[in-house]
C-alpha positions in Angstrom: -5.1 42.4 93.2 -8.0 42.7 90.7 -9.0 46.7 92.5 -5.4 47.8 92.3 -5.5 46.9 88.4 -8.8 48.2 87.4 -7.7 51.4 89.1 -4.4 51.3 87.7 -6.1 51.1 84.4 -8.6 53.7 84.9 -5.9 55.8 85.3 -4.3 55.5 82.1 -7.7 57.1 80.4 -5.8 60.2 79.5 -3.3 57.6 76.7 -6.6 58.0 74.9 -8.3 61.5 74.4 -6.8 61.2 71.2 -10.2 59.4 70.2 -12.4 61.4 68.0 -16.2 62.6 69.9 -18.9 62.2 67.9 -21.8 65.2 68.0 -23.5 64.0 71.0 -26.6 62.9 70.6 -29.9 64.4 72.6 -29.3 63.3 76.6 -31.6 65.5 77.9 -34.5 63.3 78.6 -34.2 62.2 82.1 -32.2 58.8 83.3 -34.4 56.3 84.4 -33.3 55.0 87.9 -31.4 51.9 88.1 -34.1 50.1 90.5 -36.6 51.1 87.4 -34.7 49.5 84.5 -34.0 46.4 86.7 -37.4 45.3 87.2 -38.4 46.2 83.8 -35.1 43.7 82.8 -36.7 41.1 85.2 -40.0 41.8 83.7 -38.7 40.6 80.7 -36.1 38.0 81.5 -36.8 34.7 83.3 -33.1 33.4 82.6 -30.6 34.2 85.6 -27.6 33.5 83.3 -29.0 36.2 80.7 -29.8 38.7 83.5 -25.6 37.6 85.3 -24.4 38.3 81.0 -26.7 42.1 81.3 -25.1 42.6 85.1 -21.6 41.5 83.6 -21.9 44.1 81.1 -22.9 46.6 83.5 -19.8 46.3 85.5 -17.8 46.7 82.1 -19.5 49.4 81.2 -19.6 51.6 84.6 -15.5 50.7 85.2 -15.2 52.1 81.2 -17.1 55.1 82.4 -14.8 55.6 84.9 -11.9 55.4 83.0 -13.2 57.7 79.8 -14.4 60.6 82.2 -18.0 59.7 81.0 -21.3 59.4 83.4 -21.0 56.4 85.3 -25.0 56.3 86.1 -25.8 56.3 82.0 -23.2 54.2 80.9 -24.3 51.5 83.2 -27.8 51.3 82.3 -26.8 50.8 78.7 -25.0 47.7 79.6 -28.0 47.1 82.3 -30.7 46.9 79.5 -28.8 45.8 76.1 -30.4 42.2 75.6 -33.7 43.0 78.0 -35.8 42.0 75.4 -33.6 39.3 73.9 -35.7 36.4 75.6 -38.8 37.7 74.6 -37.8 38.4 71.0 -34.3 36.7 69.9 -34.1 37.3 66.3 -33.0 34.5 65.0 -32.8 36.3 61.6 -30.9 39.2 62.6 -33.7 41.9 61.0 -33.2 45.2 61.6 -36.2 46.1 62.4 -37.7 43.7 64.3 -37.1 41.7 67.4 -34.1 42.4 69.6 -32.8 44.8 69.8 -35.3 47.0 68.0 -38.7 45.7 69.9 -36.8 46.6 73.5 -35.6 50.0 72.2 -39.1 51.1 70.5 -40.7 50.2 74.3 -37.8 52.4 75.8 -38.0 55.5 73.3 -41.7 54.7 74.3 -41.2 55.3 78.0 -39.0 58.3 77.7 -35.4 56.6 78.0 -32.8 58.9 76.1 -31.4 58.9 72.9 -27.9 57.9 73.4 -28.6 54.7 75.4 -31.3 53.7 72.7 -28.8 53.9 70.1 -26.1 52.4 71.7 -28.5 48.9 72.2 -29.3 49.4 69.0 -25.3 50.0 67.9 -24.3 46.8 69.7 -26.2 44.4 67.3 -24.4 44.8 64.0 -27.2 44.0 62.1 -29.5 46.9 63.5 -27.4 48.7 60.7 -26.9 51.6 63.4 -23.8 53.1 63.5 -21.7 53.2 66.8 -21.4 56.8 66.9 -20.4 57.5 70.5 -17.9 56.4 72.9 -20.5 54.6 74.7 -22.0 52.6 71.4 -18.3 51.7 70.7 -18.0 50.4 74.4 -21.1 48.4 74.6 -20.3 46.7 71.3 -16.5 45.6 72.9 -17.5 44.6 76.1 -20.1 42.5 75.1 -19.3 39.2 73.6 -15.9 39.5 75.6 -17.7 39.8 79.2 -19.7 36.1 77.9 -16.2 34.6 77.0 -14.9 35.6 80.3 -17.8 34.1 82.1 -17.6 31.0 80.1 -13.3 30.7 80.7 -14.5 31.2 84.3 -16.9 28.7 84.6 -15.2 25.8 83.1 -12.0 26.5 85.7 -11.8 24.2 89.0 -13.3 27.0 90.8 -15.6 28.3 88.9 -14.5 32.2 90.0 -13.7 35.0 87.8 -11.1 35.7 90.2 -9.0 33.1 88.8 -9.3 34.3 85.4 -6.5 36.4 83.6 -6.1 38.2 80.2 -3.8 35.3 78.8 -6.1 32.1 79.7 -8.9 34.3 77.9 -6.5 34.8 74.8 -6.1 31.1 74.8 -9.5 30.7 75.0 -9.9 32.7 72.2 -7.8 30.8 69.9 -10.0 27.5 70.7 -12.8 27.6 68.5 -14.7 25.0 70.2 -15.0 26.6 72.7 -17.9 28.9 73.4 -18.5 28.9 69.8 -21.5 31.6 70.1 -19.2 34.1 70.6 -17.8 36.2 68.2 -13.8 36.4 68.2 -14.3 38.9 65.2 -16.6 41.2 67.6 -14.3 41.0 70.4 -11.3 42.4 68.2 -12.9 44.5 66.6 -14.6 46.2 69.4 -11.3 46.3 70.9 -10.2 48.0 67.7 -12.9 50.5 67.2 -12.5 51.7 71.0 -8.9 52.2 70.6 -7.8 49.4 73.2 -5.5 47.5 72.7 -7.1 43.9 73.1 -5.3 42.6 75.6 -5.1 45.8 78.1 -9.0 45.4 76.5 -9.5 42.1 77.9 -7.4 42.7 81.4 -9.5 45.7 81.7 -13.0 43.7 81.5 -12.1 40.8 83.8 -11.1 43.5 86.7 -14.5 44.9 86.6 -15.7 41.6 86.5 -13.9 41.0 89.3 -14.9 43.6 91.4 -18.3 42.5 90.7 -17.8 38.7 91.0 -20.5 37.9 93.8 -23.5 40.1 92.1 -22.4 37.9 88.6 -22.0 34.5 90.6 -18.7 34.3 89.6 -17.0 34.0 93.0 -16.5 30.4 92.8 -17.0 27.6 95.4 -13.2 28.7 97.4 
């Protein structure tokens, strides 16, 4: 069952407070409400499949939370608002300092949102050229191309349910480069890598939360 293995997995956090804590960065600026960022996401975004991908993430993120000891609340609203301002500005040529993610994060940093999360979106676009200096940076940047090749191995099976996904039809996926060839094998291992998961606990991980979260994504098939 997909809520006995996230939980299973969340237990195991403790195989990894070997990983180094960077200097945290300044929190104290207060978290926006999650009713707050979500209309200013749907202020931006039209597409529902972009807002599912930002919900997916969510999910990822909050379960990750959960298992690393670290506020469930902030975490999710990193994953929440990563690509809000993708649709408006898509940055088709990856600059730094303009476009996504760096248009979004200036309007964030502009309405009070805190440090950390700004520079975890940023972090999560490799060619922002910020560094992934927290746990939360390094999660954002794994789950996020893996949570679109989930949705995409999801989508193309008979059901069209996340429930019916696994880590090794994702793996297989992986190794088929025609398939959903906008995402980024390289970013999903490394990600995996740079959070100290092990890519396929990684990957089993991230399709439990998706699971538990299948209806809000509109991943719980036609069964």
């Amino acid at each position: 069952m997909p809520l006995v293995r996230l939980a299973c997995l969340a237990s195991r956090s403790a195989e990894h407070d070997h990983l180094p804590h960077a200097a945290p960065l300044m929190t104290t600026a207060a978290l926006p409400s999650r009713d707050d960022a979500l209309a200013l996401q749907h202020e931006f975004t039209a597409s529902e499949s972009l807002r599912a991908h930002m919900l997916a993430v969510e999910a990822a993120m909050r379960a990750y939370a959960v298992r690393f000891g670290e506020e469930v609340d902030r975490w999710g609203l990193a994953g929440l608002m990563h690509d809000f301002d993708y649709e408006r500005w898509p940055n088709a040529e990856h600059d730094p300092d303009r476009e996504h993610p760096a248009e979004g994060v200036r309007l964030l940093r502009a309405r009070g949102w805190p440090d950390d999360i700004c520079d975890a979106i940023l972090g999560h676009a490799t060619y922002s050229g910020v560094p992934r200096r927290t746990r939360m940076a390094q999660a954002l940047f794994a789950v996020d191309e893996l949570t679109g090749l989930i949705t995409a191995t999801a989508l193309v099976r008979p059901s069209r349910s996340v429930m019916d996904v696994d880590a090794r039809s994702v793996r297989k996926k992986m190794k088929d480069k025609a398939f959903a060839r906008g995402v980024s094998r390289e970013d999903i291992t490394h990600g995996a890598e740079e959070l100290g998961v092990p890519l396929e606990e990684h990957i089993a991980f991230v399709i439990g939360a998706m699971q538990h979260s299948a209806g809000a994504l509109g991943l719980s098939g036609s069964r």
